[in-house]
PyMOL Python script that loads the backbone (N, CA, C, O; Angstrom):
from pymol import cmd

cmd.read_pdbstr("""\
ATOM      1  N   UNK A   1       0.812  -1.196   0.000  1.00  0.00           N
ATOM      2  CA  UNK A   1       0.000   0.000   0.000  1.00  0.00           C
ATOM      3  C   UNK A   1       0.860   1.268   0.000  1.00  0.00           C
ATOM      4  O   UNK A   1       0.544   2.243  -0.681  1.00  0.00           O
ATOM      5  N   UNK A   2       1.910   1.241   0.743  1.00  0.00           N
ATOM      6  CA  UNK A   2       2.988   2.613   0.878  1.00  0.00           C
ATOM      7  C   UNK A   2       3.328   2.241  -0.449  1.00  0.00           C
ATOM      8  O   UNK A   2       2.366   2.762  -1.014  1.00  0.00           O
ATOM      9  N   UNK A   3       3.943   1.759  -1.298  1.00  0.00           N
ATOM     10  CA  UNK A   3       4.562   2.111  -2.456  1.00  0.00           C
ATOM     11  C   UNK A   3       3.673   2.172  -3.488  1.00  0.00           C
ATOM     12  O   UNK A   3       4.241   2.473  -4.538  1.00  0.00           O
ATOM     13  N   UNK A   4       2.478   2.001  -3.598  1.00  0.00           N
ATOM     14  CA  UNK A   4       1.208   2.563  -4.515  1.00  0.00           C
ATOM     15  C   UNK A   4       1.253   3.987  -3.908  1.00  0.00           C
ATOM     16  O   UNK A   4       1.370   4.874  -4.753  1.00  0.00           O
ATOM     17  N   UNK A   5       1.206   4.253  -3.054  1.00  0.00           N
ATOM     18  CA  UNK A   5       0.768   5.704  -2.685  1.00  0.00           C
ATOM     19  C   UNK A   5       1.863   6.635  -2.735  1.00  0.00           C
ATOM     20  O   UNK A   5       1.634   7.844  -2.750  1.00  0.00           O
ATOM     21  N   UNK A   6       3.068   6.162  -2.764  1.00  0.00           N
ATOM     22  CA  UNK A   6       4.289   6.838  -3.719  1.00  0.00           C
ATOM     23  C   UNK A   6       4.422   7.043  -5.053  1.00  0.00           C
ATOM     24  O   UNK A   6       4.854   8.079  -5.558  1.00  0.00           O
ATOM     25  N   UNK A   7       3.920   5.703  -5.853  1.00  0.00           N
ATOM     26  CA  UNK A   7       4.012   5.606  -6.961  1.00  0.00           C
ATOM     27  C   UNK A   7       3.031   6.685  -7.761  1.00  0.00           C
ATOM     28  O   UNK A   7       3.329   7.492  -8.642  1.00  0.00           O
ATOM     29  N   UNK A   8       1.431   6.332  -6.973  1.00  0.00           N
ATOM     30  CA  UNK A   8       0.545   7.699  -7.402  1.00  0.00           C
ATOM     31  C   UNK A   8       1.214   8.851  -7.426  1.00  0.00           C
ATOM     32  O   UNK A   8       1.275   9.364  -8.543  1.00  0.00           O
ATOM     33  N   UNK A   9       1.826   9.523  -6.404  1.00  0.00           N
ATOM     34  CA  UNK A   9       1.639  10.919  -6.267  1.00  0.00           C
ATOM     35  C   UNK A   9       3.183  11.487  -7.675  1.00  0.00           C
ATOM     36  O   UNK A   9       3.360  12.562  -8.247  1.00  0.00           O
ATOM     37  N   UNK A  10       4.022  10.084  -7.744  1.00  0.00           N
ATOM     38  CA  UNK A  10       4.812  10.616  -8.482  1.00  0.00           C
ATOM     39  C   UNK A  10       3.793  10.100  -9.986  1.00  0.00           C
ATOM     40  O   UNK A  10       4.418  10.926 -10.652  1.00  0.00           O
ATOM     41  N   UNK A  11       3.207   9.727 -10.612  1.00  0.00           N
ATOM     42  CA  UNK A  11       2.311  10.032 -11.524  1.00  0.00           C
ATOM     43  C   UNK A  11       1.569  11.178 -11.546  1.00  0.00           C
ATOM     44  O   UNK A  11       1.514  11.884 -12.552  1.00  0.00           O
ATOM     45  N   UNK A  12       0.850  11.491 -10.274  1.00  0.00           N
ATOM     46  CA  UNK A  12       0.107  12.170 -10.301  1.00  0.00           C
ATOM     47  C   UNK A  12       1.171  14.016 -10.600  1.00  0.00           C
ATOM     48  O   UNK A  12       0.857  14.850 -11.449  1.00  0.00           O
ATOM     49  N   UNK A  13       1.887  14.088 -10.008  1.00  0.00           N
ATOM     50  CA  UNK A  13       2.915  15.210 -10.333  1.00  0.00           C
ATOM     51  C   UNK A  13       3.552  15.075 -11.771  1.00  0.00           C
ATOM     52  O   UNK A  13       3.914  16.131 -12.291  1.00  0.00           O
ATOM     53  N   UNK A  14       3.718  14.005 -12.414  1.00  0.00           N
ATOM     54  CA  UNK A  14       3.991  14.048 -13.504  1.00  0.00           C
ATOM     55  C   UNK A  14       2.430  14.757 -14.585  1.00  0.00           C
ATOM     56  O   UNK A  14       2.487  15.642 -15.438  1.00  0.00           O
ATOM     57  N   UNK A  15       1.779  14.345 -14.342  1.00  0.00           N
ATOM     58  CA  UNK A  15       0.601  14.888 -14.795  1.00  0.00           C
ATOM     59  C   UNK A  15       0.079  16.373 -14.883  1.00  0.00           C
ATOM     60  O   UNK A  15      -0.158  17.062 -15.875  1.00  0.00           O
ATOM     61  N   UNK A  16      -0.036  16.679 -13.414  1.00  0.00           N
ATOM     62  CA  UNK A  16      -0.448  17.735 -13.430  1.00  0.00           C
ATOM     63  C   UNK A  16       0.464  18.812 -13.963  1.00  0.00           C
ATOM     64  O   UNK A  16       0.113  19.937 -14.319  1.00  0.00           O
ATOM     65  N   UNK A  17       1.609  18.342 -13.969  1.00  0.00           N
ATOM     66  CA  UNK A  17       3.131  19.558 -14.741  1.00  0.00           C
ATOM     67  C   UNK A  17       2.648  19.374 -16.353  1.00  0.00           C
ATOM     68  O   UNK A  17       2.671  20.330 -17.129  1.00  0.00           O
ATOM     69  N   UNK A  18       2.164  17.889 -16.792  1.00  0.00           N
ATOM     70  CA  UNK A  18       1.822  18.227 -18.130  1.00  0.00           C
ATOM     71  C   UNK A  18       0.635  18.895 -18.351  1.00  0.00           C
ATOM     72  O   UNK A  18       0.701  19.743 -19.241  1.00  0.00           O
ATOM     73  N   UNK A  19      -0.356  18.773 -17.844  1.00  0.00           N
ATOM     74  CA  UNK A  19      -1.437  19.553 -17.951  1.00  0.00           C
ATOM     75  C   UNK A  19      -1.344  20.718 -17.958  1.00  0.00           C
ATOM     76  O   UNK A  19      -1.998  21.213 -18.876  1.00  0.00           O
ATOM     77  N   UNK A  20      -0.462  21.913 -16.926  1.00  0.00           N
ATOM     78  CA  UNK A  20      -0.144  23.214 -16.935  1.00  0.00           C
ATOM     79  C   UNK A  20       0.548  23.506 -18.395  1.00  0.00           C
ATOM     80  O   UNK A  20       0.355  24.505 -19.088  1.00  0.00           O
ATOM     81  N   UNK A  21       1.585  22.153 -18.758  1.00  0.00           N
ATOM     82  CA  UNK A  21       2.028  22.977 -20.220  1.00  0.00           C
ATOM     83  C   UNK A  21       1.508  23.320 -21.229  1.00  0.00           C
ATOM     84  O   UNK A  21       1.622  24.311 -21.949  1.00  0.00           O
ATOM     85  N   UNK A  22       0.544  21.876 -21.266  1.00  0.00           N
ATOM     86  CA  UNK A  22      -0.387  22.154 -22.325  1.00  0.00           C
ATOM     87  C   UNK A  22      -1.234  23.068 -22.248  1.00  0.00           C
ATOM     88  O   UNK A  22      -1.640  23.573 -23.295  1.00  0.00           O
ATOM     89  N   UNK A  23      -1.795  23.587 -20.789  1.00  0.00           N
ATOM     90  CA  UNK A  23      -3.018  24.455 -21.113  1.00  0.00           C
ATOM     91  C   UNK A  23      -2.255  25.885 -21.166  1.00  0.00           C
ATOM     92  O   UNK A  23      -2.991  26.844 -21.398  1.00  0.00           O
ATOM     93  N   UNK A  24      -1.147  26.101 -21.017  1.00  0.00           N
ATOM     94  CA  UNK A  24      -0.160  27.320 -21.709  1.00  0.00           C
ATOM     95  C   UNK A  24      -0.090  27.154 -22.768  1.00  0.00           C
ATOM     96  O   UNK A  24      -0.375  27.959 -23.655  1.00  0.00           O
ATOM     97  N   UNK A  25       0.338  25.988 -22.889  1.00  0.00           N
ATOM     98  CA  UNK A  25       0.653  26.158 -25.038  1.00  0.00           C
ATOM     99  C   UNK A  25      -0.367  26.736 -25.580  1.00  0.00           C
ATOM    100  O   UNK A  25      -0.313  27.831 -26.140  1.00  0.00           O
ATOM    101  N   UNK A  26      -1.522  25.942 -25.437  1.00  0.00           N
ATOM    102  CA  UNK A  26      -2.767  26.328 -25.513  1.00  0.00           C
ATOM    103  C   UNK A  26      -3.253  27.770 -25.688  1.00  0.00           C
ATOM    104  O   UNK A  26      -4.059  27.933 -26.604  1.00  0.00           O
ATOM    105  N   UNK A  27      -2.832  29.061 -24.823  1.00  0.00           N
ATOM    106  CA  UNK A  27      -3.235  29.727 -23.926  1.00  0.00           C
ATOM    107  C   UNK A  27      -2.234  30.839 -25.001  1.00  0.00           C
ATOM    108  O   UNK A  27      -2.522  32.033 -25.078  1.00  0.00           O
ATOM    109  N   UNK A  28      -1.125  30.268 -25.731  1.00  0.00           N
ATOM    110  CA  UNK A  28      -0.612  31.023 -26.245  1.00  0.00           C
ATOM    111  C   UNK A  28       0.807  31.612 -24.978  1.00  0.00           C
ATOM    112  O   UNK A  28       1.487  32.636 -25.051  1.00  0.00           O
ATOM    113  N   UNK A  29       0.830  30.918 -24.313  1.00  0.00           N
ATOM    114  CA  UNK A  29       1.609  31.701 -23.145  1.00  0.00           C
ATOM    115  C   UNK A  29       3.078  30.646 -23.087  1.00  0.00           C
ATOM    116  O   UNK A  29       3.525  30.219 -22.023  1.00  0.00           O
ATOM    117  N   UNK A  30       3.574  30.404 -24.183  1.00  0.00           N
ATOM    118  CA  UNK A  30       4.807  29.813 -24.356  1.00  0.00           C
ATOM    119  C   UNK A  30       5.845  29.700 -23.644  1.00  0.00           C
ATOM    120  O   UNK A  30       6.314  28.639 -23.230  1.00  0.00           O
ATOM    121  N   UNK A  31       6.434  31.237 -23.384  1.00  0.00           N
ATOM    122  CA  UNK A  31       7.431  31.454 -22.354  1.00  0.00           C
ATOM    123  C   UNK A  31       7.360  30.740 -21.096  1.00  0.00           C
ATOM    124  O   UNK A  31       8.284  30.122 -20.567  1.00  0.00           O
ATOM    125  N   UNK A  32       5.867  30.920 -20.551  1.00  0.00           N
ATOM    126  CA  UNK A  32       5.877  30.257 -18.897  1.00  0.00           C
ATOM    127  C   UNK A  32       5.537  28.593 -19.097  1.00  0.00           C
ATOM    128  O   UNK A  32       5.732  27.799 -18.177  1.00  0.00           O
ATOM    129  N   UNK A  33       4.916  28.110 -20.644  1.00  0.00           N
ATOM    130  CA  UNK A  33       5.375  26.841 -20.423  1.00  0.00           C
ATOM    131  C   UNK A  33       6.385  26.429 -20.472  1.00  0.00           C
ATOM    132  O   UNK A  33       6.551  25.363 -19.880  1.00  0.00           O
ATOM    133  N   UNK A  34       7.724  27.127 -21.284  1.00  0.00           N
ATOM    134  CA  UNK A  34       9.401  26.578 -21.602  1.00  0.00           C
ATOM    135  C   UNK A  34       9.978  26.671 -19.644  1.00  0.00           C
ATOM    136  O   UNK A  34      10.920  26.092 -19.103  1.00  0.00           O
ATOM    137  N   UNK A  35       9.003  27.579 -19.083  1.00  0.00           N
ATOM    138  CA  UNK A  35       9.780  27.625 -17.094  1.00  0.00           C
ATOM    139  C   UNK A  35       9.445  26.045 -16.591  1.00  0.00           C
ATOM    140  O   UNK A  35       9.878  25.270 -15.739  1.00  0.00           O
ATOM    141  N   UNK A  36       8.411  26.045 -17.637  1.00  0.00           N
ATOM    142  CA  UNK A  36       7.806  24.426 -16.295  1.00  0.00           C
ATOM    143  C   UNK A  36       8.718  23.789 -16.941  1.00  0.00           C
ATOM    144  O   UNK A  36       9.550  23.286 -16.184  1.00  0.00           O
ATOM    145  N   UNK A  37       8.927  23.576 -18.227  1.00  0.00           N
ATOM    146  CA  UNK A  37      10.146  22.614 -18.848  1.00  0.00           C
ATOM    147  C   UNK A  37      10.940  21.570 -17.829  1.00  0.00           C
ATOM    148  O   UNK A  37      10.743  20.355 -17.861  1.00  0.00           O
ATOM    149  N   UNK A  38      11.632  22.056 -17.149  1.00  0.00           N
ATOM    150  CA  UNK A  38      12.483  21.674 -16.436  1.00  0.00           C
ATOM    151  C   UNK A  38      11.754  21.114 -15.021  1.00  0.00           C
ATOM    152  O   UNK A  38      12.300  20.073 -14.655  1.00  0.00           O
ATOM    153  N   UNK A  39      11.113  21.364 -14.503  1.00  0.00           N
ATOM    154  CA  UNK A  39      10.069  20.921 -13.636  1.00  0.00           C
ATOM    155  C   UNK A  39       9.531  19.431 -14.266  1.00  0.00           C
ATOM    156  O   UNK A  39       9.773  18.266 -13.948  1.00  0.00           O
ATOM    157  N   UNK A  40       8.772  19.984 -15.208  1.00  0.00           N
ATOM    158  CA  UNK A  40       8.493  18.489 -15.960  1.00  0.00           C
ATOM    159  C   UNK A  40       9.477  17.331 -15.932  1.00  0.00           C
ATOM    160  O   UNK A  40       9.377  16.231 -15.389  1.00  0.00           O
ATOM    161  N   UNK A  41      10.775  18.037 -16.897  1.00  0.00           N
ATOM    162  CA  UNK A  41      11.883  16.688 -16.747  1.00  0.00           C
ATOM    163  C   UNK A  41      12.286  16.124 -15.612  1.00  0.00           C
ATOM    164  O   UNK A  41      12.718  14.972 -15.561  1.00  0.00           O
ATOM    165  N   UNK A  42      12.149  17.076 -14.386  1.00  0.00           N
ATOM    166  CA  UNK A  42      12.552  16.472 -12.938  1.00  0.00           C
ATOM    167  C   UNK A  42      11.473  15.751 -12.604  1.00  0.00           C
ATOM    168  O   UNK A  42      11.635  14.831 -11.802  1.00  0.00           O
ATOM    169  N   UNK A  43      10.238  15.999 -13.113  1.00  0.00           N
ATOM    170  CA  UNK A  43       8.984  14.887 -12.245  1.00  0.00           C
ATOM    171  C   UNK A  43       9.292  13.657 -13.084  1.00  0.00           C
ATOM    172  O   UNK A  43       9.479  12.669 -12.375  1.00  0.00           O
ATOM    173  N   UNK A  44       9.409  13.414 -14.494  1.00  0.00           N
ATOM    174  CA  UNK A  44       9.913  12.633 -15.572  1.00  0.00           C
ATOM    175  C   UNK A  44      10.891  11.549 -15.143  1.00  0.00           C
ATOM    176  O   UNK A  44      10.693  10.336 -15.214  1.00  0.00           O
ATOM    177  N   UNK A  45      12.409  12.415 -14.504  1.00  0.00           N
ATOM    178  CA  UNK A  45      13.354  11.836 -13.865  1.00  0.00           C
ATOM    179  C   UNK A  45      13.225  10.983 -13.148  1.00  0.00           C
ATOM    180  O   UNK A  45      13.670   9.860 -13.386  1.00  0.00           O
ATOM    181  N   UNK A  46      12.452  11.351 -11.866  1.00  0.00           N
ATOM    182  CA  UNK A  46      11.937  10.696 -10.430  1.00  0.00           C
ATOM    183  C   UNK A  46      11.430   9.469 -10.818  1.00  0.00           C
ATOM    184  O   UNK A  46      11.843   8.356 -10.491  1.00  0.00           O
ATOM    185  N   UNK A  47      10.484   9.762 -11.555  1.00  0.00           N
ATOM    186  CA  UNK A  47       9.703   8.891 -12.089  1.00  0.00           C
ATOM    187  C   UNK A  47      10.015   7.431 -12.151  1.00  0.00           C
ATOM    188  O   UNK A  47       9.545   6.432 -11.605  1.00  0.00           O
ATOM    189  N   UNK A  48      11.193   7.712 -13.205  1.00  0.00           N
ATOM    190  CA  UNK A  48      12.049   7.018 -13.542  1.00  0.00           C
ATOM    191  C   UNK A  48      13.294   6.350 -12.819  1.00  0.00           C
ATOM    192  O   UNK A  48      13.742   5.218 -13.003  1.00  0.00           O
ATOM    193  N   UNK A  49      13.713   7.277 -12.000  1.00  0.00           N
ATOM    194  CA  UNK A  49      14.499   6.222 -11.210  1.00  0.00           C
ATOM    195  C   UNK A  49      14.015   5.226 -10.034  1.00  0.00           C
ATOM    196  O   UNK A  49      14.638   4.266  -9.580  1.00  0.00           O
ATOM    197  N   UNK A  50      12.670   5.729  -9.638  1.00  0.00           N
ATOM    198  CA  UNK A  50      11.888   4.984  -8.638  1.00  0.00           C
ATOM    199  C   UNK A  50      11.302   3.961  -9.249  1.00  0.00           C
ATOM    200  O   UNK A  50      10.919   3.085  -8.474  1.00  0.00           O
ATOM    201  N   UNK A  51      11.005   3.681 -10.948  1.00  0.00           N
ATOM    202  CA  UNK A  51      10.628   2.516 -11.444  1.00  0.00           C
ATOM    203  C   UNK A  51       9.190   2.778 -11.615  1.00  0.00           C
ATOM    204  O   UNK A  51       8.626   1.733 -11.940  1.00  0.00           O
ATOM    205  N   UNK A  52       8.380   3.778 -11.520  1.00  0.00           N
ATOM    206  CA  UNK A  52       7.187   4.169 -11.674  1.00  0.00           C
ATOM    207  C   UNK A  52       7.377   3.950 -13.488  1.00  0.00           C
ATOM    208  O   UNK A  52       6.580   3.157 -13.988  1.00  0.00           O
ATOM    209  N   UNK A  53       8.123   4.448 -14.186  1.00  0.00           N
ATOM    210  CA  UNK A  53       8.510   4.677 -15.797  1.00  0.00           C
ATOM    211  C   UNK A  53       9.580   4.041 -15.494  1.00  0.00           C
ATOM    212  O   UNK A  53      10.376   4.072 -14.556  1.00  0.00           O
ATOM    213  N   UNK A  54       9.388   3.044 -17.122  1.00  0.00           N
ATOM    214  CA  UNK A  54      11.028   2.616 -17.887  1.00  0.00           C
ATOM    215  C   UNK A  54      11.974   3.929 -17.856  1.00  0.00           C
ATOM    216  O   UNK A  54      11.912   5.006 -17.262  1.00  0.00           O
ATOM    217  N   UNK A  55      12.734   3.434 -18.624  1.00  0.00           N
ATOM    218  CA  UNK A  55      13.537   4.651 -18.979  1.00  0.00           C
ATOM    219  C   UNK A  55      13.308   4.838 -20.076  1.00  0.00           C
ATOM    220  O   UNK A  55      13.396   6.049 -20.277  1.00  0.00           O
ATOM    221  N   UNK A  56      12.883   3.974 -21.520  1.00  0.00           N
ATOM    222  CA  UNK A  56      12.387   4.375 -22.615  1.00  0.00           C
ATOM    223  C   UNK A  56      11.411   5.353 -22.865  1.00  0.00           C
ATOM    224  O   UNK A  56      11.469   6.292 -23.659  1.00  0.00           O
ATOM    225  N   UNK A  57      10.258   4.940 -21.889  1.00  0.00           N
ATOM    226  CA  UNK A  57       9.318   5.679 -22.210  1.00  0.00           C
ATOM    227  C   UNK A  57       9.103   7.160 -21.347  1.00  0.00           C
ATOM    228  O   UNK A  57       8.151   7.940 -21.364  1.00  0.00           O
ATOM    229  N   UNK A  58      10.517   7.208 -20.520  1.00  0.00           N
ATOM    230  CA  UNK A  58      10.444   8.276 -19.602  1.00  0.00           C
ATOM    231  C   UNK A  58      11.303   9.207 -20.621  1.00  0.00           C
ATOM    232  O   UNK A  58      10.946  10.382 -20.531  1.00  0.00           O
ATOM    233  N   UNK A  59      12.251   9.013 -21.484  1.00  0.00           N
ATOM    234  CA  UNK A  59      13.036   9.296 -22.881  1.00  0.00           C
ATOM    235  C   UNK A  59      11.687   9.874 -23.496  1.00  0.00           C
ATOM    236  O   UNK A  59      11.499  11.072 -23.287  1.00  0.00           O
ATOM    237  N   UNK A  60      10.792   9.234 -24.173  1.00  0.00           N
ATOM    238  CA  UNK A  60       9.744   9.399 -24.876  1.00  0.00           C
ATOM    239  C   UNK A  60       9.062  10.476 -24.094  1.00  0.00           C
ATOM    240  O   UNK A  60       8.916  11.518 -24.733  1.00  0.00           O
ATOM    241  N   UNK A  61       8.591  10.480 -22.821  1.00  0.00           N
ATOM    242  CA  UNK A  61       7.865  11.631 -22.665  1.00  0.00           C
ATOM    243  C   UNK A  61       8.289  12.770 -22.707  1.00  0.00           C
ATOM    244  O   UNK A  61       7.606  13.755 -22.984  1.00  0.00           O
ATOM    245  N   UNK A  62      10.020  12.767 -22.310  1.00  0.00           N
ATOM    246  CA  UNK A  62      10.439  14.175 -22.588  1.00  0.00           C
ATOM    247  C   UNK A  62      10.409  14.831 -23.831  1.00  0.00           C
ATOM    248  O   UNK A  62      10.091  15.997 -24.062  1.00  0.00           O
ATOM    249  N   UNK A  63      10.859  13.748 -24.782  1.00  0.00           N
ATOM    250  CA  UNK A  63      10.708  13.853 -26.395  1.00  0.00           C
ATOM    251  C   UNK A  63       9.623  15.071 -26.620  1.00  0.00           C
ATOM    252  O   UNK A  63       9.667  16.220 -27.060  1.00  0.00           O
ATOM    253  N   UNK A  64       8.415  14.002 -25.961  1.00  0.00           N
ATOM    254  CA  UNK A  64       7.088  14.491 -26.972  1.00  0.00           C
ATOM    255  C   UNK A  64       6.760  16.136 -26.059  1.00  0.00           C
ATOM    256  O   UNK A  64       6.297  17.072 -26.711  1.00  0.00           O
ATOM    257  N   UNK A  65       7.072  16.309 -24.500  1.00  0.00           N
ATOM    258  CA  UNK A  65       7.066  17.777 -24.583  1.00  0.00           C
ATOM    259  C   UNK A  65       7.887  18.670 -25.066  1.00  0.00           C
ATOM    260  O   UNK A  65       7.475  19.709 -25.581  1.00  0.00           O
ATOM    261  N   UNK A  66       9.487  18.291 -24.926  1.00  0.00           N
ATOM    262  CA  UNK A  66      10.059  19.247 -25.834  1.00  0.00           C
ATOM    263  C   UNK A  66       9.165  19.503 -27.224  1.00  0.00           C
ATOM    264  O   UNK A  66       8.798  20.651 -27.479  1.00  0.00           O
ATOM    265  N   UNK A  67       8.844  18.450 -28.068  1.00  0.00           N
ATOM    266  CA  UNK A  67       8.514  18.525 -29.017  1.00  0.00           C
ATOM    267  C   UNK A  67       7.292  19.560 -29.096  1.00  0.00           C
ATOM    268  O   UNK A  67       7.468  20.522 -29.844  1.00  0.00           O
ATOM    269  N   UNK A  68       6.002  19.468 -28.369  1.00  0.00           N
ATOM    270  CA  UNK A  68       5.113  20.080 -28.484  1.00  0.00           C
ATOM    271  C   UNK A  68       5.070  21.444 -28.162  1.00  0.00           C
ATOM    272  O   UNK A  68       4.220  22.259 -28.522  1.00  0.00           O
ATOM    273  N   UNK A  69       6.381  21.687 -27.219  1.00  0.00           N
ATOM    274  CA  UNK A  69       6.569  23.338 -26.678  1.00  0.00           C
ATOM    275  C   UNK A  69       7.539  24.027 -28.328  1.00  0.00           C
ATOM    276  O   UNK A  69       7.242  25.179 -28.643  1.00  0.00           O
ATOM    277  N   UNK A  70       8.501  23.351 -29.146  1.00  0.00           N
ATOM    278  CA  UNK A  70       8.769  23.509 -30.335  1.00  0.00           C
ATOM    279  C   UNK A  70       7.712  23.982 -31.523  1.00  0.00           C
ATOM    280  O   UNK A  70       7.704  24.724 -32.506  1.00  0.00           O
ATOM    281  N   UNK A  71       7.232  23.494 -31.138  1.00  0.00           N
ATOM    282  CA  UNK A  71       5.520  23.788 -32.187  1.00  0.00           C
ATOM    283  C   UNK A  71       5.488  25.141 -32.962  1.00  0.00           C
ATOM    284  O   UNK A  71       4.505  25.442 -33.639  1.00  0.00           O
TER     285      UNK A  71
END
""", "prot")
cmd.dss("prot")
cmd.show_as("cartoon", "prot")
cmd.util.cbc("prot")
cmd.orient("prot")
């Protein structure tokens, strides 16, 4: 039960950092999504070394926000 409820909250922080970018991109407000940037990759990171995410697909998610803040 403790390591589900770790594992959530580091999903759940991975999430909600993507949700803020997108609803900036969105929003037209670019600059303050490129600040979360790095926020993102650190929730991404965690993620990943705790085993919540591979490392492939923790690779892949950074991919696809760099990519979408590029736009």
């Amino acid at each position: 039960m403790r390591r589900k409820k770790f594992n959530l909250a580091r999903k759940r922080a991975m999430t909600d950092i993507f949700r803020k970018i997108k609803k900036l991109k969105t929003e037209n407000k670019k600059a303050e999504a490129e600040k979360l940037l790095p926020l993102a990759y650190k929730a991404i990171d965690k993620a990943a070394k705790r085993g919540v995410l591979k490392k492939r697909t923790a690779s892949r998610k950074k991919s696809q926000m760099a990519k979408l803040l590029k736009k």
